[in-house]
Backbone as JSON Lines, residues from 0, in Angstrom:
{"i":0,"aa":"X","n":[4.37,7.86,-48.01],"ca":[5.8,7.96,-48.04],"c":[6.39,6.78,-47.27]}
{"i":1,"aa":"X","n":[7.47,6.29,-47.42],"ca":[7.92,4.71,-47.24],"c":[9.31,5.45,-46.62]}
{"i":2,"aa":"X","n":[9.2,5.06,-45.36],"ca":[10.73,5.01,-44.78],"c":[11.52,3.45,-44.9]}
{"i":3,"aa":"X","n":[12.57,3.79,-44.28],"ca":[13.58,2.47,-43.82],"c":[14.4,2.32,-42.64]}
{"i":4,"aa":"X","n":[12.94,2.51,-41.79],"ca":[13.12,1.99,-40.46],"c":[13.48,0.16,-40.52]}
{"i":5,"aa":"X","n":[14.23,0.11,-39.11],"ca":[14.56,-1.46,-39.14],"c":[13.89,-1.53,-38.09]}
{"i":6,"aa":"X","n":[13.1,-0.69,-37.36],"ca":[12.12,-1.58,-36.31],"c":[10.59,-0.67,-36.59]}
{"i":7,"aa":"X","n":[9.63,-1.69,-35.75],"ca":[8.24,-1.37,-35.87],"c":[8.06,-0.99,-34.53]}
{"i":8,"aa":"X","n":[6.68,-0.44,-34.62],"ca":[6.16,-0.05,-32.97],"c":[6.19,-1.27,-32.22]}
{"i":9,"aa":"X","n":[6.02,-2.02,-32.62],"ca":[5.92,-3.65,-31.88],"c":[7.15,-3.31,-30.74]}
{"i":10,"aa":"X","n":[8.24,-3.01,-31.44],"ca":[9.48,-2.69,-30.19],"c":[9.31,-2.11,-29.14]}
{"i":11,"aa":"X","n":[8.12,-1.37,-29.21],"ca":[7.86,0.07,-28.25],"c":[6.59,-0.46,-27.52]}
{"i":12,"aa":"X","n":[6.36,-1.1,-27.97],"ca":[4.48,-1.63,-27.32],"c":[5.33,-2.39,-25.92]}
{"i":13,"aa":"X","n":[3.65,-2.1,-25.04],"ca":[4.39,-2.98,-23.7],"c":[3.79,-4.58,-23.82]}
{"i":14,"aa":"X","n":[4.39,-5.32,-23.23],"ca":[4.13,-6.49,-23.38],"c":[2.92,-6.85,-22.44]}
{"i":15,"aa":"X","n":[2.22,-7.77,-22.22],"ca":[1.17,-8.0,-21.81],"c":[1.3,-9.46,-20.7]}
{"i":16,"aa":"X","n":[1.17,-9.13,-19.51],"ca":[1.54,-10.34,-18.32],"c":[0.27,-11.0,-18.16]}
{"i":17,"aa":"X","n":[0.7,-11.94,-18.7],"ca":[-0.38,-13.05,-18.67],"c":[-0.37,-13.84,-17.75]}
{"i":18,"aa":"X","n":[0.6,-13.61,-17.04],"ca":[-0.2,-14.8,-16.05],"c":[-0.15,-14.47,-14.52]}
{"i":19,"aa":"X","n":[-0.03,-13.27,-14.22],"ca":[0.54,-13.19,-12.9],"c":[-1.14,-12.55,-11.94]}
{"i":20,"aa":"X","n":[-2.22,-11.89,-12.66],"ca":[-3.1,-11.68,-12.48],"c":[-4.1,-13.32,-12.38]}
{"i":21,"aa":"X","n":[-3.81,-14.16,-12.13],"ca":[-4.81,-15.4,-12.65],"c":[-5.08,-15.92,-11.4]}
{"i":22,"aa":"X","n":[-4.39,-15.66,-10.03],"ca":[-4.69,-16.02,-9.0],"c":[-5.47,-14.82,-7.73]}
{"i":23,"aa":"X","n":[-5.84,-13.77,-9.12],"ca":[-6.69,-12.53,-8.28],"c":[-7.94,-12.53,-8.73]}
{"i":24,"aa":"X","n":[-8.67,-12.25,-7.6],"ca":[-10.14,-12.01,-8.82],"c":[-10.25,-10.16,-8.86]}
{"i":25,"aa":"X","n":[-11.36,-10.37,-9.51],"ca":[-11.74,-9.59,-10.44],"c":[-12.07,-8.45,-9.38]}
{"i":26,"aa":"X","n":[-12.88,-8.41,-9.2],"ca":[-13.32,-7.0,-8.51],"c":[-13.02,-7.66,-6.41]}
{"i":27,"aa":"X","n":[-12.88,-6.2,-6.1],"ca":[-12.7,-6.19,-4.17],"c":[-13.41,-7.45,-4.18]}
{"i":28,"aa":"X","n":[-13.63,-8.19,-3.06],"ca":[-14.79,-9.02,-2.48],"c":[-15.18,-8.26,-1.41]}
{"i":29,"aa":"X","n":[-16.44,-8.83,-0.77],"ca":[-16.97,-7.85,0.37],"c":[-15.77,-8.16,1.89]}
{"i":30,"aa":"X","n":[-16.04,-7.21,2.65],"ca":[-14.9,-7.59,4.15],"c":[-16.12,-7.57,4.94]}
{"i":31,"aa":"X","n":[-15.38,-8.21,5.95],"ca":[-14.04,-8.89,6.08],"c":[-14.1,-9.95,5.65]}
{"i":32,"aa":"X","n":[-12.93,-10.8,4.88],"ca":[-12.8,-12.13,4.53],"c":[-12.3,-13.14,5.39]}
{"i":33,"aa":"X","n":[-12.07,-14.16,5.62],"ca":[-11.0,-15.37,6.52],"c":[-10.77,-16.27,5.74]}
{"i":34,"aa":"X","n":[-9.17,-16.11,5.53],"ca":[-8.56,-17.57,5.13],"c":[-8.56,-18.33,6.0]}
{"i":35,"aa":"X","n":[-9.78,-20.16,5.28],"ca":[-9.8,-21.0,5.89],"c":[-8.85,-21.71,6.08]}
{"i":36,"aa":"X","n":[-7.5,-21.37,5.8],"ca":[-6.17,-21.91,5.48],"c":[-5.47,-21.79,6.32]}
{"i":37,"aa":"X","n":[-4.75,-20.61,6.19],"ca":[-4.02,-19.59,6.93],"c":[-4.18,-18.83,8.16]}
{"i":38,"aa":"X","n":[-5.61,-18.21,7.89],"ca":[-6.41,-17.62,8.97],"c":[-5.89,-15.76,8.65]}
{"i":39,"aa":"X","n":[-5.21,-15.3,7.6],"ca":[-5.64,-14.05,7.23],"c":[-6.7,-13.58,6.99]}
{"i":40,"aa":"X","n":[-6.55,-12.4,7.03],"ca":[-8.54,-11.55,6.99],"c":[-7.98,-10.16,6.06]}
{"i":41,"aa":"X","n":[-8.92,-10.18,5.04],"ca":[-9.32,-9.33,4.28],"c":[-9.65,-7.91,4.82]}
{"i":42,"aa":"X","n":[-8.83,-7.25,4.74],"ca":[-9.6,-5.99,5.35],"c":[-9.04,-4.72,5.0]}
{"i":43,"aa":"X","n":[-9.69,-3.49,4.91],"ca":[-9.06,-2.22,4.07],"c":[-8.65,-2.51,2.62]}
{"i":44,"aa":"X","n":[-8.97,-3.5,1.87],"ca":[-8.94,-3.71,0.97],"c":[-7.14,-4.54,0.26]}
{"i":45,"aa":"X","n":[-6.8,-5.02,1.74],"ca":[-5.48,-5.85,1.87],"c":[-6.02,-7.04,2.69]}
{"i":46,"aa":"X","n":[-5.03,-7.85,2.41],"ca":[-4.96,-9.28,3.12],"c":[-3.79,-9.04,4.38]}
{"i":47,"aa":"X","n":[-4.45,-9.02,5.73],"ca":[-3.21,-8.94,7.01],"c":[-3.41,-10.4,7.81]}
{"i":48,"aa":"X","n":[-2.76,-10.01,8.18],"ca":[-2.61,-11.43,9.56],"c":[-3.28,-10.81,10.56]}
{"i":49,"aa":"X","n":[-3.9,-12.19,11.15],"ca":[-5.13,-12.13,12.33],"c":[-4.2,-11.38,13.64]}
{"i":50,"aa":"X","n":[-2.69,-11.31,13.48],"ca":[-2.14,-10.56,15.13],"c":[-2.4,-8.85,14.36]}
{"i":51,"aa":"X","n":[-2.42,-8.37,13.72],"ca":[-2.82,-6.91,12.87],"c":[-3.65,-6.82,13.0]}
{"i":52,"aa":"X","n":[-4.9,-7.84,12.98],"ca":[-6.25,-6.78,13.35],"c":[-6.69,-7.17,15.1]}
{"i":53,"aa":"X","n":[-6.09,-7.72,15.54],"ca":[-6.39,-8.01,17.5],"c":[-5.96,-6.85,17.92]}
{"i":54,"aa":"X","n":[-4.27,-6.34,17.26],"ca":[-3.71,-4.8,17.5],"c":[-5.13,-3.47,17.05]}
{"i":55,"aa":"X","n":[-5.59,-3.77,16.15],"ca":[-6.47,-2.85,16.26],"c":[-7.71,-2.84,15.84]}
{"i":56,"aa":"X","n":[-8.28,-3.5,17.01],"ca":[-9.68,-3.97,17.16],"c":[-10.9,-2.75,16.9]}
{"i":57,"aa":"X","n":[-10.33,-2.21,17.48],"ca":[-11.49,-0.37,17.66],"c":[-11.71,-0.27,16.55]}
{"i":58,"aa":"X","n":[-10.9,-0.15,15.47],"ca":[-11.35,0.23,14.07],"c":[-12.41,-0.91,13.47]}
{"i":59,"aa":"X","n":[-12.33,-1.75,13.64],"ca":[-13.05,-2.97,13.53],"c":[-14.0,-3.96,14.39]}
{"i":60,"aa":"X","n":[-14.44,-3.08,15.24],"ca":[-15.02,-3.33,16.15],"c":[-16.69,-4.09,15.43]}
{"i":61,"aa":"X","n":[-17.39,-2.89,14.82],"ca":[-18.77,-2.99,13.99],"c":[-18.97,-3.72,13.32]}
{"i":62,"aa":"X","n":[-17.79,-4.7,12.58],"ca":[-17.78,-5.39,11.43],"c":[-19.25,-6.54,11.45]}
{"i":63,"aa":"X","n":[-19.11,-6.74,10.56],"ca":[-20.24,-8.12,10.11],"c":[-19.41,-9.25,10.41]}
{"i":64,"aa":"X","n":[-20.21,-10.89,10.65],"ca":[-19.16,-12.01,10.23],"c":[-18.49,-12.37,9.33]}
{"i":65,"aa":"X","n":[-17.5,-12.64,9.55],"ca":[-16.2,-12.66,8.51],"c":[-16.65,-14.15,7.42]}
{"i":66,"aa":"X","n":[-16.67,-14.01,6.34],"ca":[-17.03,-14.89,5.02],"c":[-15.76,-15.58,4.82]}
{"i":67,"aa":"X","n":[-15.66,-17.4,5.2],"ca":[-14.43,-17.9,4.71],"c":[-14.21,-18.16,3.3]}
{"i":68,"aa":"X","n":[-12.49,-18.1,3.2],"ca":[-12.62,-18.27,1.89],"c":[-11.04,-18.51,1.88]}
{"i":69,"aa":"X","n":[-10.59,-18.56,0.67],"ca":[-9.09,-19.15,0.15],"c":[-7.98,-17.71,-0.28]}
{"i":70,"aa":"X","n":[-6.85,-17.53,0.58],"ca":[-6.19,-16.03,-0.02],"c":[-5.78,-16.37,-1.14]}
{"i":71,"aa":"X","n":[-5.2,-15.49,-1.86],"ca":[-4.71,-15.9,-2.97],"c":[-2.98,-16.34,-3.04]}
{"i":72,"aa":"X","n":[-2.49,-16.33,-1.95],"ca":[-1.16,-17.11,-1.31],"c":[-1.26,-18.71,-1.28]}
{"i":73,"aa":"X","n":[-2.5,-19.01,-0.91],"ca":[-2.95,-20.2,0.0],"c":[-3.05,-20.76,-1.58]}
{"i":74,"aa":"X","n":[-4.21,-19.82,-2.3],"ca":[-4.6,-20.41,-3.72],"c":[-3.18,-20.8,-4.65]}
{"i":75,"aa":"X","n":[-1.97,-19.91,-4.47],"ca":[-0.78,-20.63,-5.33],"c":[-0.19,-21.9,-4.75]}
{"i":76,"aa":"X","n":[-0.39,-21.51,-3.59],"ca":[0.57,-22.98,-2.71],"c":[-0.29,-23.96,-3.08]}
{"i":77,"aa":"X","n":[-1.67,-24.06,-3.43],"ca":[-2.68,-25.37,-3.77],"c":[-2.39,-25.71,-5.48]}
{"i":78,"aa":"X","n":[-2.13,-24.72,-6.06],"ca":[-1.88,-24.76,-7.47],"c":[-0.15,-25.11,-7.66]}
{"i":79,"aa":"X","n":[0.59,-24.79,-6.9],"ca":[1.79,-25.01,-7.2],"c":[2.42,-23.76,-8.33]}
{"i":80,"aa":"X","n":[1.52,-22.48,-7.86],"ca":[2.53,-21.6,-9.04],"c":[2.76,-20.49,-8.19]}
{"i":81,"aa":"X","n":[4.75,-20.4,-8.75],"ca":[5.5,-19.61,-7.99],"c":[5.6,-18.61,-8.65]}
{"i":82,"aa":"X","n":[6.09,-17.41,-7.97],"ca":[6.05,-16.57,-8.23],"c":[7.8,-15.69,-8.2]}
{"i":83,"aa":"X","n":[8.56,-16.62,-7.42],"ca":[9.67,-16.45,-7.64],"c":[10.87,-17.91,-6.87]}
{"i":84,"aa":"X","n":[12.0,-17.91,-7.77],"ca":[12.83,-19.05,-7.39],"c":[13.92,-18.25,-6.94]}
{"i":85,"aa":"X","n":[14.57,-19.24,-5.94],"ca":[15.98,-18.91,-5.32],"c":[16.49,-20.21,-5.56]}
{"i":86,"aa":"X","n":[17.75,-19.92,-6.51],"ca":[18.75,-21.26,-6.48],"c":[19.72,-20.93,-5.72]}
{"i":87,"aa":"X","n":[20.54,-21.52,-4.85],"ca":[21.47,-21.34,-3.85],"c":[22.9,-22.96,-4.05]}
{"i":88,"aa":"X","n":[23.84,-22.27,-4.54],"ca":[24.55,-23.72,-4.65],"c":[25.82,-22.99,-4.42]}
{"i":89,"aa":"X","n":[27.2,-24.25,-4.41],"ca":[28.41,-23.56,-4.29],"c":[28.74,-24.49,-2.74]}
{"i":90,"aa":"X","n":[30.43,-24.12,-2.84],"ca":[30.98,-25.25,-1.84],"c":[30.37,-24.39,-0.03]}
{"i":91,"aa":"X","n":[30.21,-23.06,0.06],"ca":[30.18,-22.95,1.39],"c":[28.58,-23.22,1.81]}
{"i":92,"aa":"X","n":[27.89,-23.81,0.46],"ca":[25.88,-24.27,0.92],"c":[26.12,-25.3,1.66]}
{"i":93,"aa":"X","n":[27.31,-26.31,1.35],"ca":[27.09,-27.56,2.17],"c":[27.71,-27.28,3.36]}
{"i":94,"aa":"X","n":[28.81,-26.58,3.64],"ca":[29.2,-25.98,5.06],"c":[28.19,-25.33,6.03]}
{"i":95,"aa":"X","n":[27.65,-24.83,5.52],"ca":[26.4,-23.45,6.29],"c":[25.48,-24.06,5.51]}
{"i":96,"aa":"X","n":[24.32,-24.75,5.76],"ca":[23.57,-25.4,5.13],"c":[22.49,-24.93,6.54]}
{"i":97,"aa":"X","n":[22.4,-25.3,7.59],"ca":[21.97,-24.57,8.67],"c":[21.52,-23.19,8.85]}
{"i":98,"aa":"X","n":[22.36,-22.42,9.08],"ca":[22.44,-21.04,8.99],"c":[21.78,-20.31,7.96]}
{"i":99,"aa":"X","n":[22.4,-20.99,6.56],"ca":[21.28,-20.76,5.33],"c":[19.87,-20.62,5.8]}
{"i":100,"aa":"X","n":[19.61,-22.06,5.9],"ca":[18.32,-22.17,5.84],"c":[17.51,-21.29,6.93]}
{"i":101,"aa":"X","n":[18.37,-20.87,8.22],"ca":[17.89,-20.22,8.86],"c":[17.47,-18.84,8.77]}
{"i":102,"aa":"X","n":[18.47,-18.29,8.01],"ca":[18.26,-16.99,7.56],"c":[17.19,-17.06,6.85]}
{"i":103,"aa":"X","n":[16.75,-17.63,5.75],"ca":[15.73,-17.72,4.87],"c":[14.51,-17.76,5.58]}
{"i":104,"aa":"X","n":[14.21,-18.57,6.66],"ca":[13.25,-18.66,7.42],"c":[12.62,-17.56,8.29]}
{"i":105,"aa":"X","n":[13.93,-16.81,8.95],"ca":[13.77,-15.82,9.54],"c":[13.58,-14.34,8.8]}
{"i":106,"aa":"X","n":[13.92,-14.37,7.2],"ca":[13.18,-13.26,6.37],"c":[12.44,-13.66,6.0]}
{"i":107,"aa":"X","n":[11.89,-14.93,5.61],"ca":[10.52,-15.07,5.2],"c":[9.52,-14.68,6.45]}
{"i":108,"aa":"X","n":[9.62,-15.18,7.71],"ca":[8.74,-14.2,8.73],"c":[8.52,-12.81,8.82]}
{"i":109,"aa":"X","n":[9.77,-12.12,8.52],"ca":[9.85,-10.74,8.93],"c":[8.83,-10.51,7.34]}
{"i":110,"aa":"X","n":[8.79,-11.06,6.18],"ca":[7.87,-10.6,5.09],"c":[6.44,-10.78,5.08]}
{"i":111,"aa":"X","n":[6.5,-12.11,5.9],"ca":[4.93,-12.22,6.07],"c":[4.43,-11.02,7.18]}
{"i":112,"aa":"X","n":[5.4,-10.62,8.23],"ca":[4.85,-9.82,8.97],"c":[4.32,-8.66,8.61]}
{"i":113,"aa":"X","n":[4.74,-8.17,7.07],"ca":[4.18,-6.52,6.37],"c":[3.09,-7.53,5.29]}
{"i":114,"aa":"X","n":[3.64,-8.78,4.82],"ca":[2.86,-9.08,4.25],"c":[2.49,-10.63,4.3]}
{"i":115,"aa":"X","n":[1.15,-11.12,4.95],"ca":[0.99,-12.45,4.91],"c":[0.98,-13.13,3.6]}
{"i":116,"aa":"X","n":[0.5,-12.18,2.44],"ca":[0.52,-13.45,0.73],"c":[1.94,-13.47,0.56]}
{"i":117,"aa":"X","n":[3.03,-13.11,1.17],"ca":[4.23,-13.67,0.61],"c":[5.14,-14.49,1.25]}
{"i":118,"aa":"X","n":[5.15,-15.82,1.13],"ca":[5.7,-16.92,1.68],"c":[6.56,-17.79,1.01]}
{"i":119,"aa":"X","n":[7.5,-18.66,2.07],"ca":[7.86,-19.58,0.73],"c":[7.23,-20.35,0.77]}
{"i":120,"aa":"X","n":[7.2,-21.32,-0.49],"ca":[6.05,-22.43,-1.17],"c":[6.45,-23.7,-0.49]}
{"i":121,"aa":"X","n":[8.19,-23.77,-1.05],"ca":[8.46,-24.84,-0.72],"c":[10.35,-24.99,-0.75]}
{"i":122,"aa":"X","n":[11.27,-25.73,-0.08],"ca":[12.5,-25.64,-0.22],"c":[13.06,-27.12,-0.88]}
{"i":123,"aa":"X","n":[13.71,-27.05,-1.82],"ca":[14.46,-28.47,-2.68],"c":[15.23,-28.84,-2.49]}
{"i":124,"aa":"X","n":[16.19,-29.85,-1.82],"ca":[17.44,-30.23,-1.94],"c":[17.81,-30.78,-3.1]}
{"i":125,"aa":"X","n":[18.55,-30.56,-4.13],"ca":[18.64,-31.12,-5.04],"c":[20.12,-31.88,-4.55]}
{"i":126,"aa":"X","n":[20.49,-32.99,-4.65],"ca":[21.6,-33.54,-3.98],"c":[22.4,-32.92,-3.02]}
{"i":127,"aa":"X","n":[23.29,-32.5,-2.74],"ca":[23.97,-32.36,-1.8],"c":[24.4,-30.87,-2.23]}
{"i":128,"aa":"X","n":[24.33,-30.03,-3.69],"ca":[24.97,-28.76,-3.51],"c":[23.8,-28.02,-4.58]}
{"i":129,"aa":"X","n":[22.93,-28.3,-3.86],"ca":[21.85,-27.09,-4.85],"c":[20.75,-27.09,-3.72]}
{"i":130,"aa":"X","n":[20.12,-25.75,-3.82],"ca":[18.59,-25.69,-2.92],"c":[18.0,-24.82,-3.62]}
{"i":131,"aa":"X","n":[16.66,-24.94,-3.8],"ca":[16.05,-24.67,-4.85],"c":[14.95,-23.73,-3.99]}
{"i":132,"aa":"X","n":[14.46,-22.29,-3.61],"ca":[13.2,-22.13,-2.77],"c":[12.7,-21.47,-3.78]}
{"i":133,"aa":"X","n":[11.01,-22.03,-3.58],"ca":[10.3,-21.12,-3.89],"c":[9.16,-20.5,-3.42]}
{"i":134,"aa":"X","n":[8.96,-19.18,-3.95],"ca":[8.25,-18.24,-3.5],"c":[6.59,-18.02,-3.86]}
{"i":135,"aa":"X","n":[6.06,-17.36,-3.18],"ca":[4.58,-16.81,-3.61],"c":[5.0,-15.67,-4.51]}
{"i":136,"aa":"X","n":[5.3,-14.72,-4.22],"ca":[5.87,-13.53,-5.1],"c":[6.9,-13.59,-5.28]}
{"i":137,"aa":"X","n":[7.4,-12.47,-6.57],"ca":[8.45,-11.96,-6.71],"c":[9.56,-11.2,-5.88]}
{"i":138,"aa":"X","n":[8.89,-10.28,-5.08],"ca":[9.23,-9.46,-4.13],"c":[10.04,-10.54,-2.54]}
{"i":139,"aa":"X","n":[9.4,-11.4,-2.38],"ca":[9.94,-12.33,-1.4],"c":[11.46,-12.84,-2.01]}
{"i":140,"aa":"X","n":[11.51,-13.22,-3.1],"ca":[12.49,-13.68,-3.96],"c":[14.27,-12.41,-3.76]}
{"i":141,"aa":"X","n":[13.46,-11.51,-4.29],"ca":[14.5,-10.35,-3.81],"c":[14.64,-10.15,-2.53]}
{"i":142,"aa":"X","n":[13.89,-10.06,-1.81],"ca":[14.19,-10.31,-0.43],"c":[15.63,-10.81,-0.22]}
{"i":143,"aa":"X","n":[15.41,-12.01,-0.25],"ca":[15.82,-13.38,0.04],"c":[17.84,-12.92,-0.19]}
{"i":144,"aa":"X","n":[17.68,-12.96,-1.96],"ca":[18.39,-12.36,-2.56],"c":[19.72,-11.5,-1.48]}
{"i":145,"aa":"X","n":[18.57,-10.36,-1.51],"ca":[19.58,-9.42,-0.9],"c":[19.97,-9.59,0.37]}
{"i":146,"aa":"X","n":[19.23,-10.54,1.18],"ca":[19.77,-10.74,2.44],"c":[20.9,-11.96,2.82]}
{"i":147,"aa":"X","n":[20.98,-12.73,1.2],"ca":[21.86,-13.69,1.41],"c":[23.13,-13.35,1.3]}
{"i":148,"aa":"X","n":[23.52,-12.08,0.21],"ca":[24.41,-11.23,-0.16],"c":[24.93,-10.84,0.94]}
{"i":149,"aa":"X","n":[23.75,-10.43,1.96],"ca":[24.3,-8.91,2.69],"c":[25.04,-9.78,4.05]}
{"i":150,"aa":"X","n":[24.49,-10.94,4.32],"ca":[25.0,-11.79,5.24],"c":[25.93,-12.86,4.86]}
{"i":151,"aa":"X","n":[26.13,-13.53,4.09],"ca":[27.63,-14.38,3.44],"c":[27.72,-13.86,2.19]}
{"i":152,"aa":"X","n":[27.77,-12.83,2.19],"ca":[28.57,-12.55,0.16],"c":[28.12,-13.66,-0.59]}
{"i":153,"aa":"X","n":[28.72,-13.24,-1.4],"ca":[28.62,-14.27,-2.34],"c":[28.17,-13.46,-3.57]}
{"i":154,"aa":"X","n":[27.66,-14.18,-4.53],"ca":[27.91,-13.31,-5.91],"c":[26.1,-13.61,-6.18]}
{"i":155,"aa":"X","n":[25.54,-13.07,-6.44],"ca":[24.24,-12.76,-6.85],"c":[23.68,-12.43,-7.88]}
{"i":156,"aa":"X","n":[22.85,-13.06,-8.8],"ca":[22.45,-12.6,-10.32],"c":[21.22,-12.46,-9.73]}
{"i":157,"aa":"X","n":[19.78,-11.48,-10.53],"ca":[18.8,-11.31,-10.53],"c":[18.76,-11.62,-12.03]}
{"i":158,"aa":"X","n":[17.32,-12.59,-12.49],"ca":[16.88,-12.99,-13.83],"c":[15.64,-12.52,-13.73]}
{"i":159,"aa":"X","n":[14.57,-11.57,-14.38],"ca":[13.63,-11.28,-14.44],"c":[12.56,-11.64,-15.93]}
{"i":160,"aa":"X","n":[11.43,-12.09,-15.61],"ca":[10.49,-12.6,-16.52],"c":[10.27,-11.31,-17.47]}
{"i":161,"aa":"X","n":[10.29,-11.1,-18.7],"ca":[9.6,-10.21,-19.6],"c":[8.06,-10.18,-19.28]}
{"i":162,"aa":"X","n":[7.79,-10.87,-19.75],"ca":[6.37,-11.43,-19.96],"c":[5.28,-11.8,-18.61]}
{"i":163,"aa":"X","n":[6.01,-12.52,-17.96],"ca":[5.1,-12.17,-16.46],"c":[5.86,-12.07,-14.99]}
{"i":164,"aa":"X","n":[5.21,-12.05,-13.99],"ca":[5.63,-11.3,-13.19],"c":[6.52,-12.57,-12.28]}
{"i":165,"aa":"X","n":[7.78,-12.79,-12.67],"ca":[8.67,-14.07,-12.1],"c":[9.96,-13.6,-12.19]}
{"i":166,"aa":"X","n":[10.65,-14.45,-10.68],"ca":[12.1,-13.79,-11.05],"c":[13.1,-15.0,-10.32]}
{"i":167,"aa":"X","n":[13.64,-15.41,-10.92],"ca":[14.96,-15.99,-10.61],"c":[16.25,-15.45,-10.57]}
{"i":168,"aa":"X","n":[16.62,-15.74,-8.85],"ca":[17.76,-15.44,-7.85],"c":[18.54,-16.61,-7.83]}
{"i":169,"aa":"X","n":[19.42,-16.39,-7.89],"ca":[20.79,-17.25,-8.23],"c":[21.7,-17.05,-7.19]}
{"i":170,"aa":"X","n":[22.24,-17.75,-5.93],"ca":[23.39,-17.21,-5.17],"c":[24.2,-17.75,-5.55]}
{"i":171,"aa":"X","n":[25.41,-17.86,-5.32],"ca":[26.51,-18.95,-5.62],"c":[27.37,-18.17,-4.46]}
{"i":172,"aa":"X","n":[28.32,-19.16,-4.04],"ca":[30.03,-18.59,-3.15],"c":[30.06,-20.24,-3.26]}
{"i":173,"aa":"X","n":[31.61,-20.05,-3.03],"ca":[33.0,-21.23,-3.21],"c":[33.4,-21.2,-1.41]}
């Protein structure tokens, strides 16, 4: 029997993220790990910062020697693939151009502190009224986002990737 549907399951199927898995491997690795980079350590089956496990040594007391190796933060910043952009432009970026940047700095710490793989990569001046940051993740990106809002207004778009796991933040104010 032949209907006259105007769409196929294709509409309904989920799409498939190709690329956001390419800087993980495959199965756990053994712990503890050490980024020869960074100096994060693999452990409980997360990547923390070396002041998280000095706080709690007891649990980790027994361990074996730690196997160096590359996080997978360290591995995008060597590859150059982001995981999320912040464009920031508009007449009050070149006024507070300082402060900006400070804020950004000071939530990117407070993110590495729950989480060391999320950093920024790198910050752009594009002439005098654009700054371009980018991120290891997505999640840093929103961060960012909402804290630029919540501290100078300004008007805020979120753009999100279909297809893989990327998101472009847009601030703007006059």
């Amino acid at each position: 029997m032949r209907t006259n549907k105007r769409y196929t399951n294709a509409t309904f199927t989920k799409r498939v993220d190709k690329d956001s898995g390419r800087h993980r491997s495959r199965r756990n690795p053994d712990e503890p790990l050490l980024c020869e980079v960074c100096k994060a350590v693999y452990s409980d089956r997360r990547w923390i910062s070396k002041s998280a496990i000095l706080e709690s040594s007891d649990k980790h007391k027994n361990w074996r020697p730690a196997q160096t190796t590359i996080c997978p933060a360290c591995q995008q910043q060597r590859e150059g693939v982001a995981g999320g952009f912040v464009y920031l432009d508009g007449a009050f970026l070149m006024d507070h151009r300082e402060d900006i940047e400070r804020l950004i700095n000071n939530e990117a710490e407070r993110a590495a502190a729950d989480n060391p793989l999320s950093r920024v990569m790198k910050t752009e001046r594009v002439d005098n009224d654009l700054l371009i940051v980018s991120t290891t993740n997505e999640h840093l990106a929103l961060r960012l986002g909402h804290a630029l809002e919540k501290a100078f207004a300004g008007k805020v778009r979120y753009g999100f990737s279909h297809e893989n796991k990327l998101v472009r933040v847009r601030w703007h104010r006059d």
